[in-house]
C-alpha positions in Angstrom: -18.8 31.2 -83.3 -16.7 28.8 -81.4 -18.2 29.6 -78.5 -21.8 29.0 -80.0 -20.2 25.6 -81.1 -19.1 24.8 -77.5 -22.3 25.5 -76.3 -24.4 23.5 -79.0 -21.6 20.5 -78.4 -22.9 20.2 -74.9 -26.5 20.2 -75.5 -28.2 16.4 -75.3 -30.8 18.0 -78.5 -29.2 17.9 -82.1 -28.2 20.8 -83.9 -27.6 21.3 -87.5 -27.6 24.4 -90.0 -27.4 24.4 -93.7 -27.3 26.9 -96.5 -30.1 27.9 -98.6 -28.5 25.0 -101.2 -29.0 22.6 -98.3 -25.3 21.9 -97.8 -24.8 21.0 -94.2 -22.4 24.0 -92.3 -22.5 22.7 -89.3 -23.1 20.0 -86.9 -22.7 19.2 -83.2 -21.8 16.3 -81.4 -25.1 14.7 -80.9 -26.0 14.9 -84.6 -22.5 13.7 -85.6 -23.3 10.9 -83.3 -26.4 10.2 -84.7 -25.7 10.9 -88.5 -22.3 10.8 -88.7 -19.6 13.3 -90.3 -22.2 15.8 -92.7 -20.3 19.0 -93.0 -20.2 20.3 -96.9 -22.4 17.2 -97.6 -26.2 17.5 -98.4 -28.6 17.5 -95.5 -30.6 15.1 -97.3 -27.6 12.3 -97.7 -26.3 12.6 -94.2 -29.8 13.0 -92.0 -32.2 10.3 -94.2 -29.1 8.8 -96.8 -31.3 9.8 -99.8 -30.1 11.5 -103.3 -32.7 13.5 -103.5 -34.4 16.5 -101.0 -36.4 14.4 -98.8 -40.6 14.5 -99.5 -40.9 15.6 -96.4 -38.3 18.2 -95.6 -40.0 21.9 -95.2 -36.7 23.7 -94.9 -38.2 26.2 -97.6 -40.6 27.8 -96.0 -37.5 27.9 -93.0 -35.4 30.1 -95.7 -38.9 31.9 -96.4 -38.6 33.3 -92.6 -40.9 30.9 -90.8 -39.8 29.2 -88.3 -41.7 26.0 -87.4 -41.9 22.9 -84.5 -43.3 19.5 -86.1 -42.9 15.8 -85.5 -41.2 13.4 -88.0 -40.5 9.2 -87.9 -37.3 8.7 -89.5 -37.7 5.0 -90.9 -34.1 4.6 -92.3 -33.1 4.8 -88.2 -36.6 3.9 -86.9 -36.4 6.9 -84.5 -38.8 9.9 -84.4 -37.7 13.6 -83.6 -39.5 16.4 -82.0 -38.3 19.2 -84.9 -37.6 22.8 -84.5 -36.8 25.0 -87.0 -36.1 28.9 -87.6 -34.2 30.9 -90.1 -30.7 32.4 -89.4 -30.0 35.4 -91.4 -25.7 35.6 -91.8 -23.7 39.2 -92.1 -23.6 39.1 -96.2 -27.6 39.1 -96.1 -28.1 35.4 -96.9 -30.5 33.1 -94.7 -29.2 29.6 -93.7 -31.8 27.2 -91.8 -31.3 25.9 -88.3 -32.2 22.8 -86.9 -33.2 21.9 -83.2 -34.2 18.8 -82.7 -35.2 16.2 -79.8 -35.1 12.1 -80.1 -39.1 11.5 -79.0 -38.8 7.7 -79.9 -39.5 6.6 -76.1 -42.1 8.7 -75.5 -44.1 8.4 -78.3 -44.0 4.2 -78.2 -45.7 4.9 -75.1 -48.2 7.1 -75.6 -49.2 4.1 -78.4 -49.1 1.6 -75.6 -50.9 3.6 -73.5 -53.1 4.7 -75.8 -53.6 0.9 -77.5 -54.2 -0.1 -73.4 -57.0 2.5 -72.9 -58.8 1.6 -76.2 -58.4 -2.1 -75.2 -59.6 -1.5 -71.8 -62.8 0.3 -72.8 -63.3 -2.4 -75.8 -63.2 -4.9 -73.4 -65.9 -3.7 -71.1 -68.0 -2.5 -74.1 -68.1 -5.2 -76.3 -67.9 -8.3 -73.7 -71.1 -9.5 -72.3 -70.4 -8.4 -68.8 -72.1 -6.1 -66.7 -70.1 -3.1 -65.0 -71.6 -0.3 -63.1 -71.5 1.6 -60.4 -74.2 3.0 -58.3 -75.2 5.3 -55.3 -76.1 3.7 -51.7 -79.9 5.6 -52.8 -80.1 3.2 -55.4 -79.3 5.2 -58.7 -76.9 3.8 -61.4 -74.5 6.7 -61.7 -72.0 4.3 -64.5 -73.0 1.8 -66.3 -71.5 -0.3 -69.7 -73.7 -1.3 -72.5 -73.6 -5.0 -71.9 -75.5 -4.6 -68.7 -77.7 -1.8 -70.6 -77.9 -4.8 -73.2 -79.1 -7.6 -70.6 -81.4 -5.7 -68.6 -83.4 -4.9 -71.7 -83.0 -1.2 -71.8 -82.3 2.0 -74.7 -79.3 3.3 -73.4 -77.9 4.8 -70.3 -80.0 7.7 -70.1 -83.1 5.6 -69.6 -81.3 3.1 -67.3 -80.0 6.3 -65.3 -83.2 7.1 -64.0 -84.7 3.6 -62.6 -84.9 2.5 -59.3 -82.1 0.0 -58.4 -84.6 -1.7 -55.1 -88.0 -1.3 -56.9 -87.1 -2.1 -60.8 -84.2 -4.0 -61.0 -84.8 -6.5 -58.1 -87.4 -9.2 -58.3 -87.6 -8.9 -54.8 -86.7 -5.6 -53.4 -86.0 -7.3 -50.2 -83.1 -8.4 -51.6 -81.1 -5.5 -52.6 -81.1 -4.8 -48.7 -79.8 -7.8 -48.0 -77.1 -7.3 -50.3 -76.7 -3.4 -48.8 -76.1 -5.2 -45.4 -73.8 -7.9 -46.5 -71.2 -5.1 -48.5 -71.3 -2.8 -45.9 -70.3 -5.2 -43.5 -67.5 -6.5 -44.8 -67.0 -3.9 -47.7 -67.5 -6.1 -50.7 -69.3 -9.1 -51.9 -68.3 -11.6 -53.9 -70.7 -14.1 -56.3 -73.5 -12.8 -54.5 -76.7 -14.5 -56.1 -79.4 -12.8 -56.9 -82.6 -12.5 -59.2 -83.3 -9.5 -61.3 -85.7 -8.5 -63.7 -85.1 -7.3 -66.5 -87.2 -4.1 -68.2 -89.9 -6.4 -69.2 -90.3 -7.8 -65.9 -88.8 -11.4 -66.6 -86.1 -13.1 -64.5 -82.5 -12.6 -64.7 -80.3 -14.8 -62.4 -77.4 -13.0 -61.7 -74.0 -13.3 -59.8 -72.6 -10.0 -57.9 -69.3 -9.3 -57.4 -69.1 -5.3 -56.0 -67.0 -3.1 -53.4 -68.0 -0.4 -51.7 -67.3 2.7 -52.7 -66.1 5.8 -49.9 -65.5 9.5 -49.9 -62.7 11.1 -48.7 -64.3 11.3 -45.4 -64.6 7.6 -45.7 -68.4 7.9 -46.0 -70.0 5.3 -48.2 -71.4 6.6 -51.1 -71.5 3.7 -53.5 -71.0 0.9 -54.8 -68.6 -1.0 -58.2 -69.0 -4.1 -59.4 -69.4 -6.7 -61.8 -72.8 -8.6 -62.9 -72.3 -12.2 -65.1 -74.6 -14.8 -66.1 -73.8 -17.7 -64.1 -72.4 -19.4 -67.0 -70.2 -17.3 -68.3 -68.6 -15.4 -64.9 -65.7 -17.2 -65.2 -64.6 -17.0 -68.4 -65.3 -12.9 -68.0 -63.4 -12.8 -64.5 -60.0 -13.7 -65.9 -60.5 -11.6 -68.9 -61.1 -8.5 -67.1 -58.4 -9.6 -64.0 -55.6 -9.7 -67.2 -57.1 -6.5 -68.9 -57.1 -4.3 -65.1 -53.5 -5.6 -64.6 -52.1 -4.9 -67.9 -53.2 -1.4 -68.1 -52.3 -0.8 -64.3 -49.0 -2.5 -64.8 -48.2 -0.3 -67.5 -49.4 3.1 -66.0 -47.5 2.1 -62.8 -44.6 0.7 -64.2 -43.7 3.9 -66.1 -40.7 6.2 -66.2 -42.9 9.4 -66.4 -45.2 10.4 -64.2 -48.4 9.9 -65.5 -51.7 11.6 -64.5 -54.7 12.1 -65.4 -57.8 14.2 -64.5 -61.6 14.3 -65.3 -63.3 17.1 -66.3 -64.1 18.5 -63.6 -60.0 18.7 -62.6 -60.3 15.4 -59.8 -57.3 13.0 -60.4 -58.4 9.7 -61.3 -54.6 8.8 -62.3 -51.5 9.2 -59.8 -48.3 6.5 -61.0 -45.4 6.0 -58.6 -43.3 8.2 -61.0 -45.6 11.1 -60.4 -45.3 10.2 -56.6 -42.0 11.0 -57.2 -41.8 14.1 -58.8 -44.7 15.8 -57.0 -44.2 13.9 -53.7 -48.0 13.5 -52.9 -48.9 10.0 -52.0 -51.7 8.8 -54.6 -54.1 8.7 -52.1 -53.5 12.3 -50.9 -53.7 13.2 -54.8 -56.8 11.4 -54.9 -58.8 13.1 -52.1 -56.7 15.8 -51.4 -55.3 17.7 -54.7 -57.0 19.8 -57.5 -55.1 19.3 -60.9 -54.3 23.0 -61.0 -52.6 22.5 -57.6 -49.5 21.2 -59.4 -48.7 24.3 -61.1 -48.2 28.2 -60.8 -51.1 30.3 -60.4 -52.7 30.5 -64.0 -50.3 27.8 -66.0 -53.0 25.0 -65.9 -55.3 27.5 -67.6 -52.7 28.0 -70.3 -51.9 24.5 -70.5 -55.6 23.7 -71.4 -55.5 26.3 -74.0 -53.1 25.1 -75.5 -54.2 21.5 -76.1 -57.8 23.1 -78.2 -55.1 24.7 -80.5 -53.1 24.1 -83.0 -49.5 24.7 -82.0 -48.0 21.8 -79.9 -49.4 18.7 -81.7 -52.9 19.7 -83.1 -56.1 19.9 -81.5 -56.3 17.8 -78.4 -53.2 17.0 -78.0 -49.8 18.9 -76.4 -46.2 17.6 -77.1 -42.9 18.1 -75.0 -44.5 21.2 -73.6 -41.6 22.9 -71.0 -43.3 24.2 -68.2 -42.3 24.5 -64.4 -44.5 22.7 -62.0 -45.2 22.7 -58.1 -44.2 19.8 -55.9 -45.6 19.1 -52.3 -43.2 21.5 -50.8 -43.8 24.1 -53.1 -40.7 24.4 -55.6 -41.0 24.2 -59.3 -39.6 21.5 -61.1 -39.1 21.5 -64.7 -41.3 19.0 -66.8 -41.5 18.2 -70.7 -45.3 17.6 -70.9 -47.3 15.9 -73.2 -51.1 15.7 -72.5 -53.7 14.5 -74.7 -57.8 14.8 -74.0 -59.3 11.4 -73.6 -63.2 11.4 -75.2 -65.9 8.8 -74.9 -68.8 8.5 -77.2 -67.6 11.8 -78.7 -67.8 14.2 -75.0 -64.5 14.9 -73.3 -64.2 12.8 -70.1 -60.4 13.1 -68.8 -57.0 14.6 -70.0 -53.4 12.6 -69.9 -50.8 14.2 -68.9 -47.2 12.4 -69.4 -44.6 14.5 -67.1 -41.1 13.9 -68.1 -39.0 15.3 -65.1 -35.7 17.2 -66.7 
């Protein structure tokens, strides 16, 4: 027993175990810490200071023989714990309930500011009367948001996915190979002026401001930009300038690697702390690296699994998962992972991952 004590002293998690008439029997250091003092006192004074057993506590179905892993926010101490909980049968036959549990404060302020940021970030370019797109060098949109949808005069993207960007958008078609000429040359353009017609055939005077886009090869393949009324470009220029840099200060800025993937598996996110851990540069994780790469054979496939069920968070979603991952060199390194799927207009377009290095 001392021995178990030692051991449970040393952990950074909290442990506590109480009898089935929730007196507290034991406690280590970090609970003492956080708690203070419980032993012989009721669970429910010394972890949440109330008289009573807490609304939330579930430690009966613990002395029931399940054992269980759940989140809680702890207002009293503004913190929220990761939870584990499992039934501890003693040598007279009687079950006390032991608890395992994690501060997940940190992580879980920012997942919200991430989250807050993505929703932001799409708001912004879905609600704000600027165009964004991106096209291919044939002259397809393969992207596009609704306001440009909106000012163009089309249904929605499916329609505008299938016009012709030199025939029907341009009023002359002359001049969407002028403006081929002048981003390929010196790979972007900036309030390029243009006339465009709308579905309806009438004039829309436009300002450009696009990049091209290359493949790993450094073929160009594309092109991203920005289309404004004349009026209101810039007004719209700062506002998507502050959104861009909030949202990449805040992915890049971050403690945890952070990554994330499309559907098809592509990294379209790479931070400086996932640099770190995995010791790719971004742009070899960009045009080099499979998401599966950064595991053991067959772990990404249980990872996936694991966010469509139930267990680790609910559907969607995967919290303080601890799994071994692959760096550039090939050794594992152990991660706490959280993941979430990311969805747009209700079809799954990328998954999160947050990679906690431990």
């Amino acid at each position: 027993t001392k021995r178990l004590a030692s051991i449970f002293d040393a952990m950074g998690t909290g442990v506590y175990i109480i009898k089935d008439d929730y007196t507290v029997e034991f406690m280590n250091n970090s609970s003492i810490r956080a708690f203070g003092e419980g032993a012989g006192k009721k669970c429910y004074k010394v972890i949440a200071n109330r008289d009573e057993i807490c609304p939330w506590c579930r430690a009966k179905e613990v002395f029931d023989g399940e054992t269980l892993r759940w989140e809680n926010h702890f207002p009293h101490i503004n913190k929220t714990f990761e939870i584990f909980e499992l039934p501890l049968e003693t040598v007279d036959g009687t079950v006390s309930h032991m608890c395992i549990y994690r501060d997940i404060t940190e992580i879980k302020e920012r997942e919200t500011m991430l989250r807050a940021s993505i929703e932001d970030y799409k708001k912004l370019f879905e609600h704000l009367r600027v165009g964004v797109y991106m096209s291919s060098k044939e002259g397809k949109f393969i992207e596009a948001n609704q306001a440009l949808i909106d000012m163009l005069g089309y249904k929605n993207k499916e329609e505008f996915s299938k016009i012709d960007i030199a025939k029907d958008l341009y009023l002359s078609p002359e001049d969407r190979h002028k403006f081929q000429e002048a981003i390929e040359r010196d790979g972007h353009v900036i309030d390029y002026a243009v006339d465009l017609k709308n579905k309806k055939g009438m004039v829309v005077s436009a300002l450009l401001t696009a990049h091209a886009h290359y493949d790993q090869e450094r073929n160009l393949v594309g092109y991203e930009g920005i289309c404004v009324d004349k009026t209101e470009r810039k007004e719209m220029e700062l506002k998507l300038k502050k959104a861009y840099d909030f949202e990449n200060n805040l992915i890049m800025s971050s403690i945890d690697g952070i990554i994330a993937s499309d559907s098809d598996g592509d990294i379209i996110i790479f931070n400086k702390a996932a640099e770190n851990i995995f010791g790719y540069t971004q742009m070899e994780a960009f045009s080099k690296i499979h998401v599966t790469q950064l595991y053991h054979e067959g772990v990404a496939r249980k990872i996936k699994k694991l966010i469509y069920g139930p267990e680790y968070g609910g559907h969607g979603r995967l919290m303080n998962y601890e799994v071994e991952v692959l760096n550039k060199d090939g050794q594992s390194v152990p991660i706490l992972l959280s993941a979430t799927l990311l969805y747009e207009e209700e079809q799954e377009v990328a998954t999160v991952g947050f990679f906690k290095d431990v």
